[in-house]
C-alpha positions as CSV (number, residue, x, y, z in Angstrom):
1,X,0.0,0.0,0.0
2,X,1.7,3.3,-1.0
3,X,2.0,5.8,1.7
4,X,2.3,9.2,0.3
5,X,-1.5,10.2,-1.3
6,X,0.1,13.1,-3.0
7,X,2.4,10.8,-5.3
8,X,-0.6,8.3,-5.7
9,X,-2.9,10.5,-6.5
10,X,-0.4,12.3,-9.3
11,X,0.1,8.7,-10.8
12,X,-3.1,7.4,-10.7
13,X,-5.8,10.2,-11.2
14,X,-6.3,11.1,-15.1
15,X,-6.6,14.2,-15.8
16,X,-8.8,14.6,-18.3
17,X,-11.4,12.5,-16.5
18,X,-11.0,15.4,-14.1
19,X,-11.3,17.7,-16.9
20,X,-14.6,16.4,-17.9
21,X,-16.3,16.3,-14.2
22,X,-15.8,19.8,-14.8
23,X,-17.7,20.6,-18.0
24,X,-15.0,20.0,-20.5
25,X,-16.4,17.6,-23.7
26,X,-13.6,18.4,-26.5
27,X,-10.1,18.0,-26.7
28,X,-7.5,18.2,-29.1
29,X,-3.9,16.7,-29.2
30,X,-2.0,13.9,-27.9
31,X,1.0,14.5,-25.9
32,X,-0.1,18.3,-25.5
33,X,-3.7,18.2,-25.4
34,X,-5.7,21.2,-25.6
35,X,-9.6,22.4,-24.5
36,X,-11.4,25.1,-23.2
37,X,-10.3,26.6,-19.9
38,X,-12.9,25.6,-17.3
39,X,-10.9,27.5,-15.0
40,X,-12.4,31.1,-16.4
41,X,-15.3,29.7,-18.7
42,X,-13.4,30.1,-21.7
43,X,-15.0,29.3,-25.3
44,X,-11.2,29.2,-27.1
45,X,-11.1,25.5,-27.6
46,X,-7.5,25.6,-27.4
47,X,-6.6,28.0,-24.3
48,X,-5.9,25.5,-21.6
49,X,-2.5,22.6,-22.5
50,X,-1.9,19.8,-20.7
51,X,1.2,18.1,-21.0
52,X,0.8,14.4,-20.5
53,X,4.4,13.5,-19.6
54,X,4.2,16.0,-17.3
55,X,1.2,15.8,-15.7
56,X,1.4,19.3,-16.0
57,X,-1.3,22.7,-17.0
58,X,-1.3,26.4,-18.4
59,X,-4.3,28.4,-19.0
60,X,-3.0,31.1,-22.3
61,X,-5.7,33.6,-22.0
62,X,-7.8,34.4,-19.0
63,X,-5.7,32.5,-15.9
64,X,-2.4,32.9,-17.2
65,X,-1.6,30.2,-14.7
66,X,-0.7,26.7,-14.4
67,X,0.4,23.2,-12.2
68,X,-0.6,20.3,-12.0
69,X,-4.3,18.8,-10.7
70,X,-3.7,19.8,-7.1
71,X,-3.0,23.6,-7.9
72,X,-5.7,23.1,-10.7
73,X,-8.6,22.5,-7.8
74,X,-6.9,24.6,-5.4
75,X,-7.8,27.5,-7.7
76,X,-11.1,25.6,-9.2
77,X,-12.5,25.7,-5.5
78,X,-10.6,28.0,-3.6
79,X,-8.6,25.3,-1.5
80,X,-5.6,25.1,0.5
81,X,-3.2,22.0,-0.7
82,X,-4.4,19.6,1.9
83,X,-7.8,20.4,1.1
84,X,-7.5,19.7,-2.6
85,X,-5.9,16.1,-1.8
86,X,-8.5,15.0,0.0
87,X,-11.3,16.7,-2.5
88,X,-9.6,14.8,-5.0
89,X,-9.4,11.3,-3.3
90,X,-13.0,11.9,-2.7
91,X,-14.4,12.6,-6.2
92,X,-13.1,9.4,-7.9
93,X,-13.8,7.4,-4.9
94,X,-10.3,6.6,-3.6
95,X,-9.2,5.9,0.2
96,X,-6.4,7.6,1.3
97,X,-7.4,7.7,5.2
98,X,-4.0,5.5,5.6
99,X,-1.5,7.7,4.0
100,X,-0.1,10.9,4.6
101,X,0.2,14.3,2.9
102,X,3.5,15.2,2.3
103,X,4.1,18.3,0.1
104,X,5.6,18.2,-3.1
105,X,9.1,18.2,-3.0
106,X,11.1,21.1,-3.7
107,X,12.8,19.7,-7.0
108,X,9.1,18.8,-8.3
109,X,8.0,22.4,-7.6
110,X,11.2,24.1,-9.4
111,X,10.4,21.8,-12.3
112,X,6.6,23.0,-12.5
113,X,7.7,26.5,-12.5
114,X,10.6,26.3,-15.2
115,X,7.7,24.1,-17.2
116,X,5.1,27.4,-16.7
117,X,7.6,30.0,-17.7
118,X,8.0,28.1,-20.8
119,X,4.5,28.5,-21.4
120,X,4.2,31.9,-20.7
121,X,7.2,32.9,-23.2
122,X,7.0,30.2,-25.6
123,X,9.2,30.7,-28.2
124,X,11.2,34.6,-27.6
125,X,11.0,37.3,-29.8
126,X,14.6,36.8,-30.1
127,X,14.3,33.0,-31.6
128,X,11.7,34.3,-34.4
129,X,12.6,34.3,-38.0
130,X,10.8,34.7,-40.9
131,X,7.9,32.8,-41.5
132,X,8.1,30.8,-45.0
133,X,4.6,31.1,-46.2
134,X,4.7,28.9,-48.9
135,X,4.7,25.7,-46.5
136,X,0.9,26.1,-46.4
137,X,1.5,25.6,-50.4
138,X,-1.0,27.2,-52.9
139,X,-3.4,29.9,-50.9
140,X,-6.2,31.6,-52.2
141,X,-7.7,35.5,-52.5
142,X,-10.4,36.0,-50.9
143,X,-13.5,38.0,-53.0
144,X,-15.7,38.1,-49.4
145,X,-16.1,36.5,-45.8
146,X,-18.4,37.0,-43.7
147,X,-19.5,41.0,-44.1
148,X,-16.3,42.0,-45.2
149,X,-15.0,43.2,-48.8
150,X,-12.9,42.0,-51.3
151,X,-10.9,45.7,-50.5
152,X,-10.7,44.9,-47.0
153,X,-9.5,41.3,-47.3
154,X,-6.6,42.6,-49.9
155,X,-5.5,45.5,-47.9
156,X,-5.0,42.8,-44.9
157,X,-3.7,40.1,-47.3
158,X,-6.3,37.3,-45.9
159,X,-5.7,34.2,-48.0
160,X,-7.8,30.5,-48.0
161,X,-6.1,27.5,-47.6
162,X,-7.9,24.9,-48.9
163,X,-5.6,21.9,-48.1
164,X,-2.1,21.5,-46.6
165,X,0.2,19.6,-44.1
166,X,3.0,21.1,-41.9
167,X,4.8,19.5,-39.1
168,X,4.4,20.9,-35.9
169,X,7.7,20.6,-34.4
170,X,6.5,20.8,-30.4
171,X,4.3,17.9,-30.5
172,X,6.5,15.8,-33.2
173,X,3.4,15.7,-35.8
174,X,1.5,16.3,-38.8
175,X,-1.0,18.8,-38.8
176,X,-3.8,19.0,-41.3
177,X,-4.6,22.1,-42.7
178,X,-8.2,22.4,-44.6
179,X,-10.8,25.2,-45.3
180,X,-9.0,27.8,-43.1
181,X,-9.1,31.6,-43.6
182,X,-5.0,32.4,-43.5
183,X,-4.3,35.8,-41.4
184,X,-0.2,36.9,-41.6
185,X,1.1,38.7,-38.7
186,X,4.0,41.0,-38.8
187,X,6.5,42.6,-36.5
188,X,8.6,45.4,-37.4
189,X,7.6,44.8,-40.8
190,X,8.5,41.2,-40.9
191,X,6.4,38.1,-40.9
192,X,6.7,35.9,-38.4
193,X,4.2,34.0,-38.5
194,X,-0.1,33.3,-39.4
195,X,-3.1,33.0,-37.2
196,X,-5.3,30.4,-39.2
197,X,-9.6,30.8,-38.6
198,X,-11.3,27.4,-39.5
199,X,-14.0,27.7,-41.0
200,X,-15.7,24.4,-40.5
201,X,-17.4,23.5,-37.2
202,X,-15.5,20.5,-35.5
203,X,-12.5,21.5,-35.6
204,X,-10.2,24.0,-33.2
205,X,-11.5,27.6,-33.9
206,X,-8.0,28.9,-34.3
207,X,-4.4,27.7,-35.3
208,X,-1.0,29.5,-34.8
209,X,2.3,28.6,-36.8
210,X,4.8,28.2,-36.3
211,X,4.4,25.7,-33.6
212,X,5.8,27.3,-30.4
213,X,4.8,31.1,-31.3
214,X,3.1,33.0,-28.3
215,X,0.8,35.5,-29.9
216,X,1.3,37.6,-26.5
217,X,4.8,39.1,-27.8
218,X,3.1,40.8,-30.8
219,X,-0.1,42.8,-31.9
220,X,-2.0,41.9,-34.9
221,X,-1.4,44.7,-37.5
222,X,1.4,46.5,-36.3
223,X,2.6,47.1,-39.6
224,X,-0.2,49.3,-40.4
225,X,-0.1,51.7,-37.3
226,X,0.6,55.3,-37.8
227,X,3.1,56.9,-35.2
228,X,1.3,59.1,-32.4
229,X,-1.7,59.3,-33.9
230,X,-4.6,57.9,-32.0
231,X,-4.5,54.5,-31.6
232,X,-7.6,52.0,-31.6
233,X,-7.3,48.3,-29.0
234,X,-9.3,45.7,-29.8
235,X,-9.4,42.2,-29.1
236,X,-9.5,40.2,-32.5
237,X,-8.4,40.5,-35.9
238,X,-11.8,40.4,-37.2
239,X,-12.7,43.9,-35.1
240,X,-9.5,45.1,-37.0
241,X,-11.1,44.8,-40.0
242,X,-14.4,46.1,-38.7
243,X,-13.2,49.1,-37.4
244,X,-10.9,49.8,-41.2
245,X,-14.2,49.0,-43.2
246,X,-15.7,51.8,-41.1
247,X,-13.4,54.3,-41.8
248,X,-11.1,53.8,-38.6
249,X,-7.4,52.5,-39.8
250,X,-5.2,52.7,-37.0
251,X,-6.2,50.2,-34.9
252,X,-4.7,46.9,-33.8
253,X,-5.9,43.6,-31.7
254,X,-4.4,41.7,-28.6
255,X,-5.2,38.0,-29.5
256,X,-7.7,38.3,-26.6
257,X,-8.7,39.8,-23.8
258,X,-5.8,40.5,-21.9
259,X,-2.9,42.6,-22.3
260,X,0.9,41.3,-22.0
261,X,4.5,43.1,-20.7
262,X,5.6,42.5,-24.0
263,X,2.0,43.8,-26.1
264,X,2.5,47.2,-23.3
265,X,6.2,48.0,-24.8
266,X,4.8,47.6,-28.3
267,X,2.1,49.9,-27.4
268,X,4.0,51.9,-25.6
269,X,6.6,53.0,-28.6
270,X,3.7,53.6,-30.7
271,X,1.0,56.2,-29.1
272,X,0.4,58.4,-26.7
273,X,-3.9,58.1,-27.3
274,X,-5.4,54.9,-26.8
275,X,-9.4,54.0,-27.5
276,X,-10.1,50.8,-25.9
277,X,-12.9,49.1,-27.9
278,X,-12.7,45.7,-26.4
279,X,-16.0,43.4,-25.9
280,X,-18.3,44.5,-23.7
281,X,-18.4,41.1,-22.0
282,X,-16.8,39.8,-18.3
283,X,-13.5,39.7,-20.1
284,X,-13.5,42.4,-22.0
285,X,-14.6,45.0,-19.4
286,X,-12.4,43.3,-16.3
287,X,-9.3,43.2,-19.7
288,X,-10.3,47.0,-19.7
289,X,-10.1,47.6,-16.4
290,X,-6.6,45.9,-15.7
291,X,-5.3,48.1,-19.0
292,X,-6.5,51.2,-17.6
293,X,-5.1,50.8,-14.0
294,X,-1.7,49.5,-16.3
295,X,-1.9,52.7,-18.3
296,X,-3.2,55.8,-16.9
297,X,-0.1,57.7,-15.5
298,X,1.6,56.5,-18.8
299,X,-0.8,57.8,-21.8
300,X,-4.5,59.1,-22.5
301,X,-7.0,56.3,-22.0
302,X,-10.6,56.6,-23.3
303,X,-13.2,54.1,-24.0
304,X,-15.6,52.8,-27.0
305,X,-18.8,52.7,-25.6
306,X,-20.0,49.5,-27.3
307,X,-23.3,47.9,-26.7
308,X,-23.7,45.1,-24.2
309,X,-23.8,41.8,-26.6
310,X,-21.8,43.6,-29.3
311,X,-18.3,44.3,-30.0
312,X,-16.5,46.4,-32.1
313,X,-17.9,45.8,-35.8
């Protein structure tokens, strides 16, 4: 009979069983399998990574946090460490009344850390080079999408991939590319890299390459911005295009709902005005919040006042 429930418990317990007692019904990946955060009610079906080898966690857009399943329903339900071992023995049924609770070792904790700051930098600005388009083979203009023009798709240089493969050198696979709107990204006039929207239902909303890139370091459409004039936030690329097709150019998007060091010294170098015009839901407004309180001794701040249920287009 082992004696520590901790190590037990870490061995034994599958995660993504634990995953779905809490709501979670899609994943995607093998080694690195990704879902919805259940953490902060998340619809980005790829936010949350779990490493299986690990046995670790990372939440890339509302928590901005990670560990493994103890710190996961430590947070979850507002637990101290104890706590959490025993909620855990309890919800799949196991009896640890005959072993202890020893806490993680210091070695397994220094390891969870250097494993979390890997997620939160990804690959560095530094390590980027050029992204070779043409490994997503023959892509296609656009005429329309959704309620945007053939003008507006051409001045952002959206492409449609209609069928490629690229090797995704993180998880040591193949990925299928098919049916996906193709949206470059740039910094300091290079491109380093796409953002790819699916447009068919069962499959991740979005796809970043090259594998490793942390959208968090850049903005989308920074090439496009106009030195000290006012400057437009949004959240997506989509309310980029939006806010061009209605007459306002200098504007550029986070990737989400949450503002990085890295997306604040960008900022920072490029405008003195900022209108935030991010969705007016939980996210949006507490995203707008956080910037302001970030921002307000630094540059003028005003906001968008966009209807609840809307956002920016």
């Amino acid at each position: 009979m082992p004696n520590n429930a901790v190590e037990y418990l870490k061995n034994n317990i599958d995660f993504i069983e634990l995953l779905k007692l809490y709501g979670v019904d899609e994943f995607h990946g093998t080694e690195k399998i990704r879902c919805k955060c259940p953490l902060h009610g998340s619809n980005n079906p790829t936010s949350f990574i779990y490493d299986v080898q690990r046995k670790l966690w990372y939440c890339h857009s509302g928590c901005f946090r990670g560990g493994d399943l103890f710190d996961f329903i430590m947070i979850k339900e507002n637990m101290s460490f104890a706590q959490s071992v025993n909620y855990i023995a309890k919800l799949f049924t196991i009896d640890i009344s005959n072993m202890s609770i020893d806490m993680r070792t210091v070695n397994y904790i220094q390891e969870t850390r250097k494993w979390i700051r890997q997620m939160t930098k990804h690959t560095s600005i530094d390590e980027i080079k050029p992204y070779d388009i043409s490994v997503l083979g023959k892509l296609y203009n656009l005429n329309n999408y959704r309620n945007f023009t053939k003008e507006t798709l051409s001045y952002f240089n959206i492409k449609y991939c209609t069928n490629a493969t690229i090797y995704d050198i993180i998880n040591n696979r193949e990925i299928k590319i098919q049916e996906r709107i193709i949206v470059p990204i740039y910094h300091n006039n290079t491109l380093i890299g796409v953002t790819m929207r699916s447009t068919r239902q069962n499959e991740p909303k979005w796809l970043h390459q090259p594998s490793g890139i942390y959208m968090g370091n850049y903005v989308y459409n920074e090439q496009n911005i106009v030195l000290d004039k006012p400057l437009m936030i949004t959240e997506g690329c989509g309310d980029v295009w939006n806010a061009y097709q209605n007459g306002y150019s200098n504007v550029i998007a986070m990737f989400g709902a949450h503002m990085t060091e890295m997306q604040e010294t960008i900022l920072l170098s490029k405008a003195y005005n900022i209108l935030l015009a991010l969705d007016p839901d939980y996210a949006g407004i507490k995203a707008m919040q956080n910037i302001y309180e970030r921002l307000r001794f630094k540059m003028n701040i005003e906001f968008l006042n966009v209807p609840i249920g809307n956002d920016v287009g």
